[in-house]
C-alpha positions as CSV (number, residue, x, y, z in Angstrom):
1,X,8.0,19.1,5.4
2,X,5.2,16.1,5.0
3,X,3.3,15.6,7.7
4,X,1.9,11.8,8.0
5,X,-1.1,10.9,10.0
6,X,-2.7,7.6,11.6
7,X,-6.0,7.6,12.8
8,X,-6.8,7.9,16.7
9,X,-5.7,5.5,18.7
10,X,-8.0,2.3,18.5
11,X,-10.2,4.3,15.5
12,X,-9.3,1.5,12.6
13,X,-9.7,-1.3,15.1
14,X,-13.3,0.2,15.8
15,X,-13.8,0.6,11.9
16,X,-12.8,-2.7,10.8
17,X,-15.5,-4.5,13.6
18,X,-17.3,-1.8,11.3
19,X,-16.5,-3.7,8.4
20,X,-17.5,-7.1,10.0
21,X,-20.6,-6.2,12.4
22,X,-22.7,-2.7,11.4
23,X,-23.5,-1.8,15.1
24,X,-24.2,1.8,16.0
25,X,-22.1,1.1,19.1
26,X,-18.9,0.8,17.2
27,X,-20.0,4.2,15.4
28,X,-21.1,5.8,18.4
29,X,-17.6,4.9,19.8
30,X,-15.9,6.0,17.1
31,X,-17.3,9.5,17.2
32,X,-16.9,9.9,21.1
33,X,-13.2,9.3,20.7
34,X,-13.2,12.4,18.1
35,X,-15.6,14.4,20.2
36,X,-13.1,14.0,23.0
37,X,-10.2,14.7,21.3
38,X,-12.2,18.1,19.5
39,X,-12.6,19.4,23.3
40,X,-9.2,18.9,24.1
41,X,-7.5,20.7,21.1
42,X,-10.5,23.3,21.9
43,X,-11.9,23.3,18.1
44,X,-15.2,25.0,17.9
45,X,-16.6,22.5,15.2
46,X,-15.9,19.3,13.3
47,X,-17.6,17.8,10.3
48,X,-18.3,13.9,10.7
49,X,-20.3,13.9,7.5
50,X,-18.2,11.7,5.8
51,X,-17.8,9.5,8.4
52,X,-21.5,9.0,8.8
53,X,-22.2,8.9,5.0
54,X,-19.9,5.8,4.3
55,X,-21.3,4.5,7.2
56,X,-25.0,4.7,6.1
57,X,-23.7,3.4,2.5
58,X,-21.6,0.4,4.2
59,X,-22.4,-2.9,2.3
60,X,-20.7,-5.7,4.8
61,X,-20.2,-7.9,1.2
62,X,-18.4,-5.1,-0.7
63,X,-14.9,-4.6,-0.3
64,X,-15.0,-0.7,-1.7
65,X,-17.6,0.1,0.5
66,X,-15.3,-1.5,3.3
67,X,-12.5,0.7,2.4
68,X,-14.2,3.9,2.2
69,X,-15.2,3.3,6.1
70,X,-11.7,2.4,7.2
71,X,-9.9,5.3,5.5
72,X,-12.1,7.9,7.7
73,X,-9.9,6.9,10.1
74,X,-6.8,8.7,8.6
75,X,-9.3,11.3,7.1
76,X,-10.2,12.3,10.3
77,X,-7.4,12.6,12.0
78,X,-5.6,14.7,9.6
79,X,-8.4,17.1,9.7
80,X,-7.9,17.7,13.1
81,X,-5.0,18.4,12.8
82,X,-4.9,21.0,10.1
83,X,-8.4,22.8,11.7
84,X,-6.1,22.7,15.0
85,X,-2.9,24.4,13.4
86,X,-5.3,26.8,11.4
87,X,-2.2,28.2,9.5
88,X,-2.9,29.4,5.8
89,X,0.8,28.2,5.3
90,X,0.1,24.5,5.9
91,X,-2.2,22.4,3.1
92,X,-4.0,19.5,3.7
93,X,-3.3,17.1,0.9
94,X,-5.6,14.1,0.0
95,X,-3.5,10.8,0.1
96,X,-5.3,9.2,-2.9
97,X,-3.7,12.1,-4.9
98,X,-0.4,11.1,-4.4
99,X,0.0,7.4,-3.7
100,X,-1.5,5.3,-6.5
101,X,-1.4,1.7,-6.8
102,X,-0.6,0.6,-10.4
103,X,-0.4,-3.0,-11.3
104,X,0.1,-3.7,-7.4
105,X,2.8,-1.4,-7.5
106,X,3.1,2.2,-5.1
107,X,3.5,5.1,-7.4
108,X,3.8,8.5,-5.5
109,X,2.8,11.5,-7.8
110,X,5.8,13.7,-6.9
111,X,4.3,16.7,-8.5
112,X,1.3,16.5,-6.1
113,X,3.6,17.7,-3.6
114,X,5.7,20.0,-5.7
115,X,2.8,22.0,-7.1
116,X,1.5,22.9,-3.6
117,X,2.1,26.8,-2.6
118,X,3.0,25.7,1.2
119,X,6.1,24.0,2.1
120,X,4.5,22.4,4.9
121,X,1.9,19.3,3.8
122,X,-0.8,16.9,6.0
123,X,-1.7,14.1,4.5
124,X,-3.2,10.6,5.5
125,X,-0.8,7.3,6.1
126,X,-2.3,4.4,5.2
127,X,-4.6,5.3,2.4
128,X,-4.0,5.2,-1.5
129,X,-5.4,5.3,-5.0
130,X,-6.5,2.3,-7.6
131,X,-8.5,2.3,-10.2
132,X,-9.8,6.3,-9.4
133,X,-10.9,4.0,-5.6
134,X,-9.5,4.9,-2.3
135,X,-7.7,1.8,-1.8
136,X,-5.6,0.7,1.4
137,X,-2.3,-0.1,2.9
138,X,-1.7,-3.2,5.1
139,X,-2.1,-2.6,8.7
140,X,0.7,-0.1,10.0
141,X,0.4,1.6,6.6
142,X,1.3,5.0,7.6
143,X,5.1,4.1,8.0
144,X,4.8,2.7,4.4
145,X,3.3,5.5,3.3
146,X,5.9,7.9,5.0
147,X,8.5,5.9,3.3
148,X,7.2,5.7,-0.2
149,X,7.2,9.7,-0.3
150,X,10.7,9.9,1.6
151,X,11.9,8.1,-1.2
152,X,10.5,9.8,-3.9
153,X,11.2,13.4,-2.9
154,X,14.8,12.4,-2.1
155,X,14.0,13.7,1.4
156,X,16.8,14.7,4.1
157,X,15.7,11.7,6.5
158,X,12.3,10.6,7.7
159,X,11.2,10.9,11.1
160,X,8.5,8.6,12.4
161,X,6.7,9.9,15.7
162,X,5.7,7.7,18.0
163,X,5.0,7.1,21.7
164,X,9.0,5.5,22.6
165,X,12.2,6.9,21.7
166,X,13.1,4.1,19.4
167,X,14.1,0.6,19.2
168,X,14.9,-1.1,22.5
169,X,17.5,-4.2,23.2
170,X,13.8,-5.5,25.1
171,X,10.7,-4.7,25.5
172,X,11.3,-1.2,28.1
173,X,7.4,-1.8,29.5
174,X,8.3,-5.3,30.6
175,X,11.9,-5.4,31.5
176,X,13.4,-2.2,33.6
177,X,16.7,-2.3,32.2
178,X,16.0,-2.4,28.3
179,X,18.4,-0.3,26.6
180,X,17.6,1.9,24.2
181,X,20.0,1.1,20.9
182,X,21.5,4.5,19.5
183,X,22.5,3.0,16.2
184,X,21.0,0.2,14.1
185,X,21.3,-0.8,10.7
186,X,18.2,-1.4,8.3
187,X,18.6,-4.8,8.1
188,X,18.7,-5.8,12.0
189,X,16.0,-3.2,12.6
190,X,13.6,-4.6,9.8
191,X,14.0,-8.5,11.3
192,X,13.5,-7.2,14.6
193,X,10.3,-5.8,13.2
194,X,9.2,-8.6,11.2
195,X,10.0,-10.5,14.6
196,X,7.4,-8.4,16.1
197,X,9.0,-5.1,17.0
198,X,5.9,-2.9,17.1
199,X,7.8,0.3,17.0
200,X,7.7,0.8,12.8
201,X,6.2,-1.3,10.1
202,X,9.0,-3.5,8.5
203,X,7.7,-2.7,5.1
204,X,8.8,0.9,5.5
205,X,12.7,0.2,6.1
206,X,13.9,-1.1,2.6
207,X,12.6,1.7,0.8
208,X,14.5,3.9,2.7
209,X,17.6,1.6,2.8
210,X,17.7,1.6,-1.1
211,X,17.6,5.2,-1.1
212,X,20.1,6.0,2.1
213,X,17.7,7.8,3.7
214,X,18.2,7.5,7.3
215,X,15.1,6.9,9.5
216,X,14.7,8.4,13.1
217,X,12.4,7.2,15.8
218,X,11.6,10.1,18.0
219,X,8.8,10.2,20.9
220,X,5.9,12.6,20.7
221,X,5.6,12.6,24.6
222,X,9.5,13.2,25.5
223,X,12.3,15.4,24.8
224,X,14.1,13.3,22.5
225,X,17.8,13.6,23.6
226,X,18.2,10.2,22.7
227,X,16.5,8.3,19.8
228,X,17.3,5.4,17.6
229,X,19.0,6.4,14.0
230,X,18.2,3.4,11.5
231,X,21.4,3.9,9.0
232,X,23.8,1.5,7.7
233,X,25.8,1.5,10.5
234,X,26.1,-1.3,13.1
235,X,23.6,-1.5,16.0
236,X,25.2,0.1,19.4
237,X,23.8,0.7,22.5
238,X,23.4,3.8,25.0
239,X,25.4,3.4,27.7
């Protein structure tokens, strides 16, 4: 089982203002949002030392420096999560050390995974390696990122966790009635996406669709007894 993580809600938004304006309120944001989130989950202690390194280095005209801050997002956040689970059976795997971009194309380092002694992973969506650099996805890079190791270990299906049970005929916060489509195929489900679904990142269905591995939406905050299956098969609705 690989285990996927975004950053915090509203964390890369926060970083990439970062990027663009160094004010300490942006950082002193930032590390609220993960203080808050550290009382919740009741962890003693959390290291921000990166964090606060990369943001003393930032330089606002170099892109590497740029990149280094924005990827603490992800870095963070999958931290959390393994201090939280504090199980020896569970690793925490950096991202850069299995996607790589060569020649502008995503290579994921299969043994990476293989070699590790747990069969559960976390790693970080969103971030990758060039040129020995952390180097970054587009925006909504963790789905990519999810689908580009799917692929590669040949996996059962890939589940992507969200905050709605999958793809809806409309937008369910806006119209009452939306219907929530059972069945889609991965070409309907990646226009709707490029068309500005915001439930998955349309870059992370054809990897999956060339490799038949079926994609499921499923909602962190329900009981998933109905979710959408992205297959080949055509779209249907629940009734």
């Amino acid at each position: 089982i690989i285990i996927i993580v975004s950053a915090v809600k509203n964390v890369t938004n926060l970083l990439i203002k970062l990027t663009l304006d160094k004010n300490q309120e942006y950082y002193d944001k930032i590390i609220e949002i993960h203080q808050k989130v550290v009382n919740q989950i009741e962890i003693e202690k959390f290291d921000f030392t990166k964090l606060y390194q990369y943001y003393e280095e930032l330089d606002l005209s170099n892109e590497q420096s740029k990149n280094n801050l924005i990827s603490q997002g992800e870095y963070m956040s999958s931290k959390l999560l393994h201090q939280y689970l504090a199980d020896d059976n569970i690793s925490l795997v950096n991202a850069k050390n299995i996607i790589k971009n060569v020649d502008n194309k995503y290579v994921c380092n299969k043994n990476t995974i293989i070699n590790q002694k747990n069969k559960v992973i976390i790693t970080q969506g969103f971030v990758e390696e060039k040129n020995n650099q952390i180097d970054l996805l587009s925006r909504g890079g963790s789905d990519t990122s999810g689908s580009i190791i799917a692929v590669e270990l040949q996996a059962e299906r890939y589940e992507i966790w969200t905050d709605v049970n999958g793809i809806y005929s409309a937008d369910p916060n806006k119209i009452k009635n939306a219907k929530l489509i059972q069945n889609i195929s991965y070409k309907l489900s990646q226009e709707l996406s490029a068309m500005g679904a915001k439930v998955l990142h349309p870059f992370c269905i054809l990897p999956c669709e060339n490799a038949k591995i079926p994609i499921i939406i499923k909602n962190t905050f329900d009981n998933n007894l109905q979710n959408t299956l992205i297959t080949n098969t055509n779209n249907k609705e629940n009734n």
